[in-house]
C-alpha positions as CSV (number, residue, x, y, z in Angstrom):
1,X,-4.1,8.4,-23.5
2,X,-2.3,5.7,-21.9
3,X,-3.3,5.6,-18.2
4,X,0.2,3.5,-17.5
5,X,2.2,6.1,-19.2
6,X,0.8,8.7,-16.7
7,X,1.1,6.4,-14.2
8,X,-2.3,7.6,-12.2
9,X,-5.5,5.1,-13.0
10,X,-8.3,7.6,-12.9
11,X,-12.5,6.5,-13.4
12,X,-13.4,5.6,-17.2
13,X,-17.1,6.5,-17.9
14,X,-18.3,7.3,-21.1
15,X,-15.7,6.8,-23.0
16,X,-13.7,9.5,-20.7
17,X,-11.1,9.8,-18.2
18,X,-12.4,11.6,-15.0
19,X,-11.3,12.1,-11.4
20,X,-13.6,11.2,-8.5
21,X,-15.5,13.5,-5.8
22,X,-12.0,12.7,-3.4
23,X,-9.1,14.8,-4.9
24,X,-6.7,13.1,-2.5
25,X,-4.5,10.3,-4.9
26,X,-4.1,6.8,-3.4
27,X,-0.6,4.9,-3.6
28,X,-0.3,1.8,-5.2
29,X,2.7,0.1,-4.4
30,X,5.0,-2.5,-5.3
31,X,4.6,-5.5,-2.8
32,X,8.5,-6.2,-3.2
33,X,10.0,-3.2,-2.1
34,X,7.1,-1.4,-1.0
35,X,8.3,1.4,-3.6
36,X,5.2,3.8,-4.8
37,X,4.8,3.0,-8.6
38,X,1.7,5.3,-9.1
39,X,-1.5,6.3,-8.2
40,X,-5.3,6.1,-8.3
41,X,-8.2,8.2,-7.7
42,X,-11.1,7.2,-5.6
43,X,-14.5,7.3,-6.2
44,X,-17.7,6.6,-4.7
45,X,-21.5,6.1,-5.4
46,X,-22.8,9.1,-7.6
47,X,-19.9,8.2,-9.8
48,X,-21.0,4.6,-9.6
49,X,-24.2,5.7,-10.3
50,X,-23.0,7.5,-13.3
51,X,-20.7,4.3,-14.5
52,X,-23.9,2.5,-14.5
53,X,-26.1,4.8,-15.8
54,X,-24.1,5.3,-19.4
55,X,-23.8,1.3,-19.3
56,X,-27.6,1.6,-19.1
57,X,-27.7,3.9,-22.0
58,X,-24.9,2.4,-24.1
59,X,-26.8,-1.2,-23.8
60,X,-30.5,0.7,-24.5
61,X,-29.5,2.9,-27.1
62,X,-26.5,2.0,-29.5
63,X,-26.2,-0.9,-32.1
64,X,-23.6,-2.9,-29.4
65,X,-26.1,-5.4,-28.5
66,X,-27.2,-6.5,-31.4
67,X,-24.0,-6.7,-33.3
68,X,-22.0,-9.3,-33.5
69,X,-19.7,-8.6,-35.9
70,X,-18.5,-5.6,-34.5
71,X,-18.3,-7.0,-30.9
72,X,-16.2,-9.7,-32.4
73,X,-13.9,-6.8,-34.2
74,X,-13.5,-5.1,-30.7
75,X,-12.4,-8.4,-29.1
76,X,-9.7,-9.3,-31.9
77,X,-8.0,-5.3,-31.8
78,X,-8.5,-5.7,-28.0
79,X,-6.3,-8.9,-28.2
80,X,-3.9,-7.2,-30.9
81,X,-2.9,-4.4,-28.8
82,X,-3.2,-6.3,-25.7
83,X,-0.6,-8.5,-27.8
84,X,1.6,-5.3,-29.6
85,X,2.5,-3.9,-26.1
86,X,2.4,-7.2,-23.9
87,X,6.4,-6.5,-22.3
88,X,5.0,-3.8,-20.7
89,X,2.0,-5.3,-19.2
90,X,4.4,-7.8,-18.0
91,X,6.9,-5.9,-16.3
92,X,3.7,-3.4,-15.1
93,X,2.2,-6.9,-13.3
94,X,5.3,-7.9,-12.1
95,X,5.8,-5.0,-9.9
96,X,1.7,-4.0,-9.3
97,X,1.3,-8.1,-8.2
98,X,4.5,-9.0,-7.4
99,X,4.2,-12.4,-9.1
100,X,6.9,-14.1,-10.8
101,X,7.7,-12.9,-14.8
102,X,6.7,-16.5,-15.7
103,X,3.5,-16.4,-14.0
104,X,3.0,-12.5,-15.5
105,X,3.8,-14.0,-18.9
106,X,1.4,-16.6,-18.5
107,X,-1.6,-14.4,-17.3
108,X,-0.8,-12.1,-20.4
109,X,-0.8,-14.8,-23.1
110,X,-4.3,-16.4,-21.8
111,X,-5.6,-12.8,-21.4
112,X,-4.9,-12.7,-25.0
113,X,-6.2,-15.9,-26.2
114,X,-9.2,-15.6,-24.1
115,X,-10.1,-12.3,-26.4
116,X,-9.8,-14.2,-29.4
117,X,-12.2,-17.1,-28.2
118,X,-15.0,-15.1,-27.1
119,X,-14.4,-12.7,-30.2
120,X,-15.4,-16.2,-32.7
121,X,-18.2,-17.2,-30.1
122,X,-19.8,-13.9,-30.4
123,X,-20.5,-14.4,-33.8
124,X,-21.7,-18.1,-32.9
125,X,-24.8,-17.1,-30.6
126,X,-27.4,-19.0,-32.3
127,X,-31.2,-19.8,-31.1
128,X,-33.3,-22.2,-32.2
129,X,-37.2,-22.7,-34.1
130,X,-39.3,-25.7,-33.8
131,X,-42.7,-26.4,-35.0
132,X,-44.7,-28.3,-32.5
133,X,-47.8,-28.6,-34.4
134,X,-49.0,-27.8,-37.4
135,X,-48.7,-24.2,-38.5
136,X,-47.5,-23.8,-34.4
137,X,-44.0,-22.2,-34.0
138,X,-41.8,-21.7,-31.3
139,X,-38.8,-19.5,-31.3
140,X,-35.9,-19.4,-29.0
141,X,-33.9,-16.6,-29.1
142,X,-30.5,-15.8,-27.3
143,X,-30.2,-12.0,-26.2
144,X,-27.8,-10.2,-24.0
145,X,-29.1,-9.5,-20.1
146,X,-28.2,-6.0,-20.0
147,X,-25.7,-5.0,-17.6
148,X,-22.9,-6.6,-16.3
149,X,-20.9,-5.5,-13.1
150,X,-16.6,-7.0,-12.9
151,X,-15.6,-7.1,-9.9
152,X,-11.9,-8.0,-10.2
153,X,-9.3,-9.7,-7.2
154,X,-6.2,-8.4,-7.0
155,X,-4.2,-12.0,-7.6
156,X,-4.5,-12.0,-11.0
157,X,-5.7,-8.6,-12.1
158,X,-5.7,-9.1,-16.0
159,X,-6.4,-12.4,-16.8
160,X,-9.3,-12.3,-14.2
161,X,-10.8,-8.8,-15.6
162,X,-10.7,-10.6,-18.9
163,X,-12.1,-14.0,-18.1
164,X,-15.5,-12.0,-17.2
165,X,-15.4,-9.0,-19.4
166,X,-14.8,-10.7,-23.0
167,X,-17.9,-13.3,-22.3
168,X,-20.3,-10.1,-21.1
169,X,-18.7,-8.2,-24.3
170,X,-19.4,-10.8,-26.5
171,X,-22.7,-11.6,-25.6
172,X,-24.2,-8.3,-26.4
173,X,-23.6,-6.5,-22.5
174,X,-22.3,-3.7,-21.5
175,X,-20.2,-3.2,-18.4
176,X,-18.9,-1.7,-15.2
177,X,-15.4,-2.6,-13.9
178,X,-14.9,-2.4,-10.1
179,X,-10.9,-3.0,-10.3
180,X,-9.2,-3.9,-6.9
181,X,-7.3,-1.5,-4.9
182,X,-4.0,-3.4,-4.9
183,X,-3.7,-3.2,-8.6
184,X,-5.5,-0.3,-10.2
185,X,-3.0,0.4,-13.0
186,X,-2.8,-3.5,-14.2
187,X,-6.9,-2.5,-14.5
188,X,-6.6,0.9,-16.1
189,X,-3.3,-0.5,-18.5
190,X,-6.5,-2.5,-19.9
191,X,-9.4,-0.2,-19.8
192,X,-6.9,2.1,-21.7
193,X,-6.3,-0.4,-24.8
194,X,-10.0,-0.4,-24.5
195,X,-10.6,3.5,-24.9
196,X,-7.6,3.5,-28.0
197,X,-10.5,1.0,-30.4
198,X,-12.2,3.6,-32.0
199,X,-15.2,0.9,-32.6
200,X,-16.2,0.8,-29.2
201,X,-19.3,2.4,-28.7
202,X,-18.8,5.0,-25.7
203,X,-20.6,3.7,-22.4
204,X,-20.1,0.1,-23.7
205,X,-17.0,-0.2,-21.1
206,X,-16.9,1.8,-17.4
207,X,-14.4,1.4,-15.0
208,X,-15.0,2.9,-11.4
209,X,-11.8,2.6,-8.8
210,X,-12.4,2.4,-4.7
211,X,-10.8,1.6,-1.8
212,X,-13.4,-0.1,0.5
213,X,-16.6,-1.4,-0.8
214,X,-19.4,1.3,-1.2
215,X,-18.1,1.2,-5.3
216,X,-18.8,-2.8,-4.8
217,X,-22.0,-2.5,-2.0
218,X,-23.4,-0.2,-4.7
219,X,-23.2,-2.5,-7.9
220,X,-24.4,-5.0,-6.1
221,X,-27.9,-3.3,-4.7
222,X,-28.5,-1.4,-8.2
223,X,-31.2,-2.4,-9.4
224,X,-30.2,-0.9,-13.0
225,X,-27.0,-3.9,-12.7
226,X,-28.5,-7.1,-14.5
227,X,-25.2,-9.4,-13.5
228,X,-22.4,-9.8,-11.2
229,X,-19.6,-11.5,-12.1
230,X,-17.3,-11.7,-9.1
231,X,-14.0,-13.9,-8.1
232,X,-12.9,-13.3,-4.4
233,X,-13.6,-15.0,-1.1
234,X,-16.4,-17.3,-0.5
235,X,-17.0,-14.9,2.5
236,X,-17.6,-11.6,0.4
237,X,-19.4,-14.2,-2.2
238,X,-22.0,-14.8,0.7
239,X,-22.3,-11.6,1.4
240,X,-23.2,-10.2,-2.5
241,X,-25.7,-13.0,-2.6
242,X,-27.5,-12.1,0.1
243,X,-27.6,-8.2,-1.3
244,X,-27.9,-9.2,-4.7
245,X,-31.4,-10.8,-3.1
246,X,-33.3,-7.6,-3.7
247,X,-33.1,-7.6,-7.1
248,X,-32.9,-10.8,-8.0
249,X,-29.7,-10.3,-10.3
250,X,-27.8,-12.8,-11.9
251,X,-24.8,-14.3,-10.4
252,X,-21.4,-15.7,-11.4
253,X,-19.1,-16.2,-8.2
254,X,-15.7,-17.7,-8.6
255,X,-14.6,-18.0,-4.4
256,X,-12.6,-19.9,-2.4
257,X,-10.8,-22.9,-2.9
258,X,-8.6,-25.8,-0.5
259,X,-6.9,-27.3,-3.7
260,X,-6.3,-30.8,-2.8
261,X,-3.5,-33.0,-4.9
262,X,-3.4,-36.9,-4.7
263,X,0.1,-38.8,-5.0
264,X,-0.3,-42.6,-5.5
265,X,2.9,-44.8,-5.1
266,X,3.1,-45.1,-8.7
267,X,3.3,-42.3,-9.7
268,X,6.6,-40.3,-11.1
269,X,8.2,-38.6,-8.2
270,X,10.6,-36.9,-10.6
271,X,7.7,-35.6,-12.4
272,X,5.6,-35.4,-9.1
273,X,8.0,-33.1,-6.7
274,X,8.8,-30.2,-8.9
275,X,5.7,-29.4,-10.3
276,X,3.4,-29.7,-7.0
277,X,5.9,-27.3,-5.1
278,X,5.5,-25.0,-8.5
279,X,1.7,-25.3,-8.2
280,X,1.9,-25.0,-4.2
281,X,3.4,-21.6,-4.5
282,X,2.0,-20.1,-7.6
283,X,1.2,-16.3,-6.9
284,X,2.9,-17.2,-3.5
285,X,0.1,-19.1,-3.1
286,X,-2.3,-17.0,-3.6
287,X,-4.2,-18.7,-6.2
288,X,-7.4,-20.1,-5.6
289,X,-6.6,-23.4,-7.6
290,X,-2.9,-23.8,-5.8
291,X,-2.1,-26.8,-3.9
292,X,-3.1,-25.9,-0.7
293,X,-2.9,-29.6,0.5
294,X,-0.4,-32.8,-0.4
295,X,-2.0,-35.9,0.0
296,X,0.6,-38.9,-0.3
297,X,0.0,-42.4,-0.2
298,X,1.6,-44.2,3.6
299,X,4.2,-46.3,1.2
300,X,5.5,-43.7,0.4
301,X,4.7,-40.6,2.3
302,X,8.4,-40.4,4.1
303,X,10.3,-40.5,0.9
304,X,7.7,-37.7,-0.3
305,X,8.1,-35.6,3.0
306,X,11.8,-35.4,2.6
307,X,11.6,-34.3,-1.2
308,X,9.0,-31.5,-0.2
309,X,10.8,-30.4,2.6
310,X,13.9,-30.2,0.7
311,X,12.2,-28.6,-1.9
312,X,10.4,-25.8,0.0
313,X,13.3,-25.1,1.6
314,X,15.5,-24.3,-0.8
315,X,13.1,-22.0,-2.9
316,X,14.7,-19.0,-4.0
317,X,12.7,-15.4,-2.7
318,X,12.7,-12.3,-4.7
319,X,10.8,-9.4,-7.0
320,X,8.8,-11.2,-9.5
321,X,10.7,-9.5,-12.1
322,X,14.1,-11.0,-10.9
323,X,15.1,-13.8,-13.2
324,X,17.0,-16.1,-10.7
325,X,13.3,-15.7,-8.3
326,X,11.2,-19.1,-8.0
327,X,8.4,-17.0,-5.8
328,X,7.3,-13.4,-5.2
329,X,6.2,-11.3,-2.3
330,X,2.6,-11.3,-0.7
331,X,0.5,-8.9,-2.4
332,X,0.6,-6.4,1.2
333,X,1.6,-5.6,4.5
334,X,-1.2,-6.5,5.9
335,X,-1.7,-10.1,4.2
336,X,1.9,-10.6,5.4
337,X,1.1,-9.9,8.9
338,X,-1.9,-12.7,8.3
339,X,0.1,-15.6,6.9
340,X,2.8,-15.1,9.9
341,X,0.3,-14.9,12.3
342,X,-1.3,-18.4,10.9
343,X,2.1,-19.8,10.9
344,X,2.6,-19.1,15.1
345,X,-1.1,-20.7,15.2
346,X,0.2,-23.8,13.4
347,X,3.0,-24.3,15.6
348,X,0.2,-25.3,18.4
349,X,-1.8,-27.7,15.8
350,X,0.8,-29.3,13.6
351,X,4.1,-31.0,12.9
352,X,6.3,-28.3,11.7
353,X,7.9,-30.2,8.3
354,X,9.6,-26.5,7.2
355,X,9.0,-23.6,9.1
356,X,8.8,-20.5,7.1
357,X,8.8,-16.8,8.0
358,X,9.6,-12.8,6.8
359,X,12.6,-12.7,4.7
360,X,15.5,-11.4,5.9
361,X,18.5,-9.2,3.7
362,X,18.3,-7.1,0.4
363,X,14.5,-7.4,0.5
364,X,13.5,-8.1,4.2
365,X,11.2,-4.9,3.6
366,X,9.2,-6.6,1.3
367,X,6.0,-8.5,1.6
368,X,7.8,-12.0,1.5
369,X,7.0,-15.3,4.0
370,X,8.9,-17.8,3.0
371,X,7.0,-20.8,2.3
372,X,6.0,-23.6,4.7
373,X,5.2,-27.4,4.9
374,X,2.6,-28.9,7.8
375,X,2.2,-31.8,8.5
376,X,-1.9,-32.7,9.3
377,X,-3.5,-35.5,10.4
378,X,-6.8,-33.5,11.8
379,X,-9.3,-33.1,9.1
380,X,-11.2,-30.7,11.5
381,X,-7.7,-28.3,11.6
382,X,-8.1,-25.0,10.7
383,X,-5.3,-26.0,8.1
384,X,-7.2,-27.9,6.1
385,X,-10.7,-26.6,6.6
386,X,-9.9,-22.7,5.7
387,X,-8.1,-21.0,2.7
388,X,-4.9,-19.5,3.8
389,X,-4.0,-17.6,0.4
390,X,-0.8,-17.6,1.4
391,X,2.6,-20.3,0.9
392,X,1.2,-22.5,3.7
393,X,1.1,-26.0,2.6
394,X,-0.4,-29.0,4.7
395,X,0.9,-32.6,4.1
396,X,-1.3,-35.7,4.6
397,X,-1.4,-39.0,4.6
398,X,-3.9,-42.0,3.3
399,X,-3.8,-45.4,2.8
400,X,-6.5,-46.6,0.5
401,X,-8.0,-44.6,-2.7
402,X,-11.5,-44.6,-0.4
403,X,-9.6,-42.8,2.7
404,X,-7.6,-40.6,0.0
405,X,-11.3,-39.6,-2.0
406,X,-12.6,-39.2,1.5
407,X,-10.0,-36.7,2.4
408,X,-10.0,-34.8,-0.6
409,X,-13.5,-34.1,-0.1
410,X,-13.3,-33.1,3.4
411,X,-13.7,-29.6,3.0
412,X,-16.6,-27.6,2.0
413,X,-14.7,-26.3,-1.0
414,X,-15.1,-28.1,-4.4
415,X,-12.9,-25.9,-6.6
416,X,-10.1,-28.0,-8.6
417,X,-7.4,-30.7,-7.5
418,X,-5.2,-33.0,-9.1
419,X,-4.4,-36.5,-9.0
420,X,-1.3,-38.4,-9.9
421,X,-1.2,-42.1,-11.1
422,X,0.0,-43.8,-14.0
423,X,-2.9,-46.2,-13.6
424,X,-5.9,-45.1,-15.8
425,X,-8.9,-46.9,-14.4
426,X,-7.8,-45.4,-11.0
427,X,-7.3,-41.6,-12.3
428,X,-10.7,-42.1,-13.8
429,X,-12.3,-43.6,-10.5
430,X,-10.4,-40.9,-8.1
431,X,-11.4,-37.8,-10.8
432,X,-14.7,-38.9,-11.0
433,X,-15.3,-39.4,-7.0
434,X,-13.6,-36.0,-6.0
435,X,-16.4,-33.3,-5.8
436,X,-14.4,-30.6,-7.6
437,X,-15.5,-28.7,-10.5
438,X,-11.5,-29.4,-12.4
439,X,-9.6,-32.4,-11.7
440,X,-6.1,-32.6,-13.4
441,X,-4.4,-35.8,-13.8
442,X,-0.7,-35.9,-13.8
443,X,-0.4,-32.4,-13.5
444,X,-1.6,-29.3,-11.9
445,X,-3.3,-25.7,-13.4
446,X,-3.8,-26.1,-17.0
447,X,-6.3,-23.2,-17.5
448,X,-7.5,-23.0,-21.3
449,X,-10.4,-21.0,-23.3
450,X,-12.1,-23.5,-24.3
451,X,-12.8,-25.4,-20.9
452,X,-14.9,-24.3,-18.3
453,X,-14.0,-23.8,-14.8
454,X,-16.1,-23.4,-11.2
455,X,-16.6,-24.3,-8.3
456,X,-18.6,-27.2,-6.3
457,X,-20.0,-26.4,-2.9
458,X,-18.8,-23.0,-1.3
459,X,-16.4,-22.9,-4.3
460,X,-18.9,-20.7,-6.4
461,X,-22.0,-20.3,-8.6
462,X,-21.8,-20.6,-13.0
463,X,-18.8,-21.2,-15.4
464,X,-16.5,-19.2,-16.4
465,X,-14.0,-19.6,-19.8
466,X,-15.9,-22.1,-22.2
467,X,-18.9,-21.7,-23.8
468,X,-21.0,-21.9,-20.4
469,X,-19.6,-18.5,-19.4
470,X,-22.0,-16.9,-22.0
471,X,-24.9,-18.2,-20.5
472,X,-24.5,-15.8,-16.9
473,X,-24.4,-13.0,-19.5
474,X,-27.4,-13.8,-21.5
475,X,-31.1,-14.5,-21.3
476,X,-33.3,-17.0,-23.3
477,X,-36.5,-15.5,-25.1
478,X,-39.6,-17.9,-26.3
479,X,-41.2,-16.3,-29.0
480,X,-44.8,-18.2,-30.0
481,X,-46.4,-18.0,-32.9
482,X,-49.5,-19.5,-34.9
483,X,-49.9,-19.0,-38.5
484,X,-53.2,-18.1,-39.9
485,X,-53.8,-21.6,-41.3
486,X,-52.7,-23.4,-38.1
């Protein structure tokens, strides 16, 4: 039963559709027109208590953990259907998110490859034996740590679910899904190509919907909840690892990031210009690895500022899904209100390159702020010290690699930036010296399955993608033994 189809994301526990103690239905709507496209039911914490109880059970009492093969089929068919109806989960992202169909596509077609990696590592969790003396083994086994809570953001719904759920799959956990209020039927289109594999043991996968956080507060504190994986602010990051204390539960926080990019005068401004505005306003900025701030070389800065100003201000607003659109709406209302009210406060603390604002017209009751360019000079500005998640984009200017290194790391953020120069000793010196946990040189937001990502400083805690997002879903076992003629 497709949960899309009926266009109402209810809980999933036990393998089962189910309805909440709250029989009211909450809206979910679309951020570009503020149309309802559905609903959601909410729940609360018996039902999170009963989410994690059958995850308790599933991991305890059926074969899941312990094999392999079969957590390797359920990742492949997961990626096959995921793959056989993947229009529909664009279009359904396109008007949940309101991102552009490019940036939907792309989530979709990572989601899916991401599936397929962890479905070969599962099968690829080796330990290892040595003998340390004679007739003296040791064995080191890998093992799964038990339960694994997803709490998901609501900027990139699928590909951010999937990032944390295949590596806890694969490694042998089962799971509870704590989707985000903004885009419950992006979560429950997935939970329900979950539900249609037959192989999945029932329990394995739970999904429990909220609006608040006593579903989240409550994952968090169980004591019967062996990980968190969480992406969202570095505020609410704080905040679950100072809960998650009590229990001393494993952590993997993905949280905020001040995306810095680095222009040097050699560089290719033809190359440069288009693809930093693109990276700028990805997810109308709303991206945790966007450009949040330009940092251009004092050779060339003016010829830069007039390119990005002439750029910004000629980017095209509209639905996600609209062909001719170059960036969507803010996710809601009330995130809207936020970035406008940032831009009046950056009036008083910068030089105004392109003032943005609400669009105006056909879609002027949508969640749009058209995108603007600051110029900074302050390192101590609000600007450049705090994430704005929103198309707010400071400009800045260095004039040595030291003062641009210096600027980059200004912030207490450490999450990725990018660095363009067609001189290879310097992108190596400049990557190298920037305290981030990706660096891309000559171009911006290449996200694969095979490389880790994370986050320096107040960035986050683990890996994820790669083979170092197993290791936050499993646990390392010494087994010693002596034979009886050691």
């Amino acid at each position: 039963m497709s949960t899309n189809e009926r266009h109402t994301a209810q809980h999933y526990i036990d393998g089962t559709w189910c309805d909440g103690p709250d029989p009211e239905l909450q809206p979910s709507f679309n951020p570009a027109t503020g149309e309802v496209l559905g609903h959601y039911t909410l729940g609360g914490q018996a039902l999170t208590d009963d989410a994690i109880s059958v995850a308790r059970g599933a991991f305890d009492s059926t074969d899941w953990a312990s094999s392999p093969r079969l957590r390797e089929k359920v990742l492949l068919e997961l990626a096959d259907r995921i793959e056989a109806r993947k229009e529909e989960l664009i279009r359904l992202i396109c008007l949940e998110n309101g991102k552009l169909q490019a940036e939907a596509v792309f989530e979709v077609m990572t989601s899916i490859s991401e599936c397929r990696f962890y479905a070969g590592l599962a099968r690829t969790l080796f330990g290892r034996t040595t003998e340390t003396e004679p007739g003296t083994y040791s064995l080191l086994t890998r093992e799964p740590a038990g339960v694994a809570a997803v709490i998901v953001p609501w900027n990139a719904p699928v590909i951010l679910l999937i990032r944390s759920l295949t590596p806890a799959l694969a490694a042998g956990c089962t799971a509870v899904i704590k989707p985000a209020p903004q885009t419950p039927l992006a979560n429950a289109w997935i939970v329900a190509r979950l539900h249609e594999i037959e192989a999945l043991p029932k329990g394995v996968v739970n999904s429990v919907n909220e609006q608040g956080a006593v579903v989240g507060k409550r994952l968090v504190e169980s004591p019967a909840v062996d990980v968190i994986s969480f992406t969202g602010s570095s505020a609410t990051g704080k905040a679950i690892m100072a809960s998650a204390s009590n229990t001393l539960k494993r952590l993997s926080l993905e949280l905020g990031g001040k995306a810095p990019t680095v222009i040097f005068p050699d560089a290719d401004m033809n190359q440069v210009v288009p693809a930093v505005t693109r990276w700028s306003l990805v997810m109308s900025g709303q991206m945790c690895i966007a450009i949040t701030r330009i940092l251009v070389h004092e050779s060339c800065f003016e010829e830069y500022k007039a390119a990005f100003s002439h750029a910004y201000k000629n980017v095209k607003l509209g639905p996600g899904y609209d062909a001719g659109s170059q960036m969507g709406p803010l996710i809601d209302k009330p995130n809207q209100e936020r970035v406008l009210s940032l831009l009046e406060r950056a009036r008083d603390e910068a030089q105004m390159v392109v003032t943005g604002g609400p669009l105006e017209g056909e879609f002027g009751g949508g969640c749009f702020v058209r995108p603007s360019l600051i110029a900074v000079e302050n390192l101590d500005s609000y600007f450049i010290q705090e994430e704005i998640f929103g198309p707010i984009i400071c400009l800045e200017k260095f004039s040595t690699e030291e003062e641009a290194i210096h600027r980059a790391n200004a912030t207490r953020y450490g999450l990725a930036a990018s660095v363009w120069t067609n001189d290879l000793n310097r992108s190596m010196r400049v990557s190298r010296a920037i305290k981030s946990g990706t660096v891309w040189l000559n171009t911006h937001g290449k996200l694969i399955a095979e490389a880790e990502t994370g986050g320096y400083g107040e960035s986050g805690l683990g890996r994820l993608h790669g083979t170092e997002a197993l290791n936050d879903f499993m646990e390392t076992k010494h087994i010693y033994m002596e034979t009886a003629d050691g």
